[in-house]
C-alpha positions as CSV (number, residue, x, y, z in Angstrom):
1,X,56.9,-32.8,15.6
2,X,57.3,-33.9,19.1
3,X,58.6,-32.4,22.2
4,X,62.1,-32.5,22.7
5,X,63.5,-34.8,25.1
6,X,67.3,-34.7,23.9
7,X,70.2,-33.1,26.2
8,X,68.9,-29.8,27.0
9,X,72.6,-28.0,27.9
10,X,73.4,-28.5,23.7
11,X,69.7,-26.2,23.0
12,X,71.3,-24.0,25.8
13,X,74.4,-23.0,24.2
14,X,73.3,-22.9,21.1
15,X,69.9,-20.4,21.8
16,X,70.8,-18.7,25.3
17,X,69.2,-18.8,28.4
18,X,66.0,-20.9,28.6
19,X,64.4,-20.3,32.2
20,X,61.5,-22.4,31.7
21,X,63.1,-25.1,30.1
22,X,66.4,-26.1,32.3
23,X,67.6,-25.4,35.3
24,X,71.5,-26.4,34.3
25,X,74.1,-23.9,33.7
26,X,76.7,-25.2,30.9
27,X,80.4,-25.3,31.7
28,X,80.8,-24.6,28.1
29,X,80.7,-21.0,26.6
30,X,80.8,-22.2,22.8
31,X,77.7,-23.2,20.7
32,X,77.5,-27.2,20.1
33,X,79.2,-28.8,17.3
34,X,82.6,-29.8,15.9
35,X,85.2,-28.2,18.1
36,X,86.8,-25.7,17.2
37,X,84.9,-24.2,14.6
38,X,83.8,-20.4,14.4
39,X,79.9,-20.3,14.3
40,X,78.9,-19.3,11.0
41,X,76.9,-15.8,10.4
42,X,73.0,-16.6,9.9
43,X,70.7,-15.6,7.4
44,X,67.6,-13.5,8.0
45,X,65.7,-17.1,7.8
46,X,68.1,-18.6,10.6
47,X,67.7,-15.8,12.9
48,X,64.2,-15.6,12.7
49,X,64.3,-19.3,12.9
50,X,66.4,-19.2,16.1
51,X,64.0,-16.7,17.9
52,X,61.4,-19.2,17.2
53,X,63.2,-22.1,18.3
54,X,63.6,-19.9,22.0
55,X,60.0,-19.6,22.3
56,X,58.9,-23.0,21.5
57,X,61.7,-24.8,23.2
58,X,61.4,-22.4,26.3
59,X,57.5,-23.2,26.7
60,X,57.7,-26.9,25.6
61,X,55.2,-26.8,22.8
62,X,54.8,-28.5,19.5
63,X,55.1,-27.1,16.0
64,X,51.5,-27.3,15.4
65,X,50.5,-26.0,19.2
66,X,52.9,-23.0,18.3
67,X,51.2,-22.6,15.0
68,X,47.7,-22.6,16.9
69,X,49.1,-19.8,19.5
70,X,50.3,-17.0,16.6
71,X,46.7,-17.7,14.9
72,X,45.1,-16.6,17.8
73,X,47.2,-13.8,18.6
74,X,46.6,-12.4,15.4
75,X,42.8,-12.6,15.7
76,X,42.8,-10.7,19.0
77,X,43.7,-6.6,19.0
78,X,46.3,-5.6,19.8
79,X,50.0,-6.5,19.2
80,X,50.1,-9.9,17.3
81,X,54.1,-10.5,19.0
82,X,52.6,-9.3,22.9
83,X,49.4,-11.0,22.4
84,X,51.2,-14.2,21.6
85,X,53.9,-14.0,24.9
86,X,50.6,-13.3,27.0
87,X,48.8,-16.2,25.8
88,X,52.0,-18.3,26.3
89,X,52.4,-16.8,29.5
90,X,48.7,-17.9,30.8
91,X,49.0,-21.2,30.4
92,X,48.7,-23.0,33.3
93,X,51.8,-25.4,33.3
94,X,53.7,-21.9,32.9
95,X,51.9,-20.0,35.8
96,X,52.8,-23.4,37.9
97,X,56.5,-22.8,37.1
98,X,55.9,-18.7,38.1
99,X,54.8,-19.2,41.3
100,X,57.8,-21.4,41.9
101,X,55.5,-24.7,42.5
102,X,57.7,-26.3,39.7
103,X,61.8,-25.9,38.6
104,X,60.9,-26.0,35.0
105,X,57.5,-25.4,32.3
106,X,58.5,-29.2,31.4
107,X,58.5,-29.9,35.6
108,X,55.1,-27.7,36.4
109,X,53.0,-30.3,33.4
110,X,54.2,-33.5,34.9
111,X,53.2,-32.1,38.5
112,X,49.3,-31.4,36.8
113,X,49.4,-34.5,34.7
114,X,49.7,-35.7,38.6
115,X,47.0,-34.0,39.7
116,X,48.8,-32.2,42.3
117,X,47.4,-28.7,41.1
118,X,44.1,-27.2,41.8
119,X,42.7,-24.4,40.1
120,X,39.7,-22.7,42.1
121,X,39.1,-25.5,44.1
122,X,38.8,-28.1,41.4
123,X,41.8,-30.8,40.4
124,X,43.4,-29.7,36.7
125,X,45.3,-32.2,34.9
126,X,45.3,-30.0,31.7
127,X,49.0,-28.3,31.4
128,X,47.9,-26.0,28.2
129,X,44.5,-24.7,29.9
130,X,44.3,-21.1,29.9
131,X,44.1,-19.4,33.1
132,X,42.3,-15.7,33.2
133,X,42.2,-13.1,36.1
134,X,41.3,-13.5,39.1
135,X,41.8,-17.8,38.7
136,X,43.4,-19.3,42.2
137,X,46.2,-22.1,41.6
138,X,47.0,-23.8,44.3
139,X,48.5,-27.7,45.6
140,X,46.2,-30.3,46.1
141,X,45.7,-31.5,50.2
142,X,47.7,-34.5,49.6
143,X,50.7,-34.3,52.1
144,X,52.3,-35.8,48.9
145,X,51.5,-32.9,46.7
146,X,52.1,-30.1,49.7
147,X,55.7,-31.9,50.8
148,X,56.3,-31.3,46.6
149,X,55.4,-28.0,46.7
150,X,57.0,-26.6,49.7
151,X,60.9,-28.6,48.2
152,X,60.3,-26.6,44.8
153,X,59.2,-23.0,46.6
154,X,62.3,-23.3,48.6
155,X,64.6,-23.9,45.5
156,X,63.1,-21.4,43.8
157,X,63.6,-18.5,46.1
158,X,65.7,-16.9,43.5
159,X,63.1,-16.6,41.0
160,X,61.0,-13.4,41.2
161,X,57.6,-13.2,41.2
162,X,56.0,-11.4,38.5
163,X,53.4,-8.8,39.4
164,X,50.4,-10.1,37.8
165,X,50.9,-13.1,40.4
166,X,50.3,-12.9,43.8
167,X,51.8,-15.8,46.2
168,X,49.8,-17.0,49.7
169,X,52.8,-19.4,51.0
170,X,51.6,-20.2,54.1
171,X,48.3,-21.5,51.9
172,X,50.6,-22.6,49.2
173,X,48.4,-20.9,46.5
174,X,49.1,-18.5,43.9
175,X,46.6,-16.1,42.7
176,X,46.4,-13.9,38.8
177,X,45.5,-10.5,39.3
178,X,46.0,-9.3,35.8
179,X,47.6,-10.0,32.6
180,X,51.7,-9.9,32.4
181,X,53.2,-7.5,30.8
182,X,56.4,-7.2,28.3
183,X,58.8,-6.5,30.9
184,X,58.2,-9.0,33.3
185,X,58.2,-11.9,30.9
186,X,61.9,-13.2,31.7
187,X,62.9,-14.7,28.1
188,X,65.3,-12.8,26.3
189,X,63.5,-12.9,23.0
190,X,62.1,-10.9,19.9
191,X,58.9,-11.5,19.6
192,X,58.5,-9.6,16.2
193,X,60.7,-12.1,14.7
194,X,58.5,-14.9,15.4
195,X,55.7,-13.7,13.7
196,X,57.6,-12.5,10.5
197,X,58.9,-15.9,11.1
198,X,55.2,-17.3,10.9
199,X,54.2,-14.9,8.7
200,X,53.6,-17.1,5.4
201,X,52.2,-20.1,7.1
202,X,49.9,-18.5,9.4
């Protein structure tokens, strides 16, 4: 399955708030779909379903890159549903949108498919790489890349900063001094769900 590319206001109203995957704010309180009509009570299946559908619409990943993520998350101790948001979490293109380099996770991958990111001092044009402690992100020299940079940070000055980031603007680089944790992660989601949700395939 591919990435979405429909109208992203109809995913918002129908799963909640999305932070990293629109900026928009719908007029419109009621889910999508013929007007009118009451939304109908879901089944263990569609809620689990729809907790999924948050995370991978929220991080902009495929089915099978989704698929890949839980796998790993249950290999590695700890809590399979924290484990997954952390490795979700440390992906580059998602700690570009953090630091506020980027208005969206689907924003932060075109800007290092550009090459305007560099990741201890060497250009990264892979969105999905998987950044670890102590890692510096920051914009490439370009005046290109900088003038980008600076229009996003100044957008996003509502945003807060999680604590396992650490923001140099006057440098324009972000640095990770740790690994997030559950509260900080700004999704409204169940993560528990996802990997009941995952639990037969996986």
């Amino acid at each position: 399955m591919s990435r979405y590319r429909g109208p992203r206001l109809r995913i918002v109203r129908r799963l909640g708030e999305l932070p990293g995957f629109t900026t928009k704010i719908s007029k419109k309180q009621t889910p999508p779909g013929q007007h009118g009509k009451a939304p109908r009570k879901l089944s263990q299946y569609g809620i689990r379903l729809q907790e999924k559908q948050k995370l991978r619409f929220n991080y902009g990943l495929t089915e099978s890159q989704l698929i890949r993520y839980v796998r790993e998350a249950r290999r590695s101790k700890g809590s399979t549903g924290e484990v997954l948001l952390q490795l979700l979490e440390m992906r580059l293109d998602n700690v570009v949108f953090r630091l506020g380099f980027a208005p969206t996770i689907v924003a932060a991958r075109q800007v290092i498919r550009h090459g305007h990111i560099v990741l201890n001092n060497q250009k990264l044009t892979i969105p999905s790489y998987q950044c670890k402690p102590k890692d510096i992100v920051s914009i490439a020299q370009k005046n290109q890349s900088r003038q980008l940079a600076t229009h996003f940070m100044e957008e996003s000055t509502n945003l807060a900063l999680p604590p396992h980031l650490t923001l140099n603007k006057e440098t324009v680089a972000g640095t990770i001094v740790g690994t997030i944790d559950r509260q900080s992660i700004g999704l409204k989601l169940n993560e528990l769900l996802v990997v009941e949700f995952y639990s037969r395939k996986v």
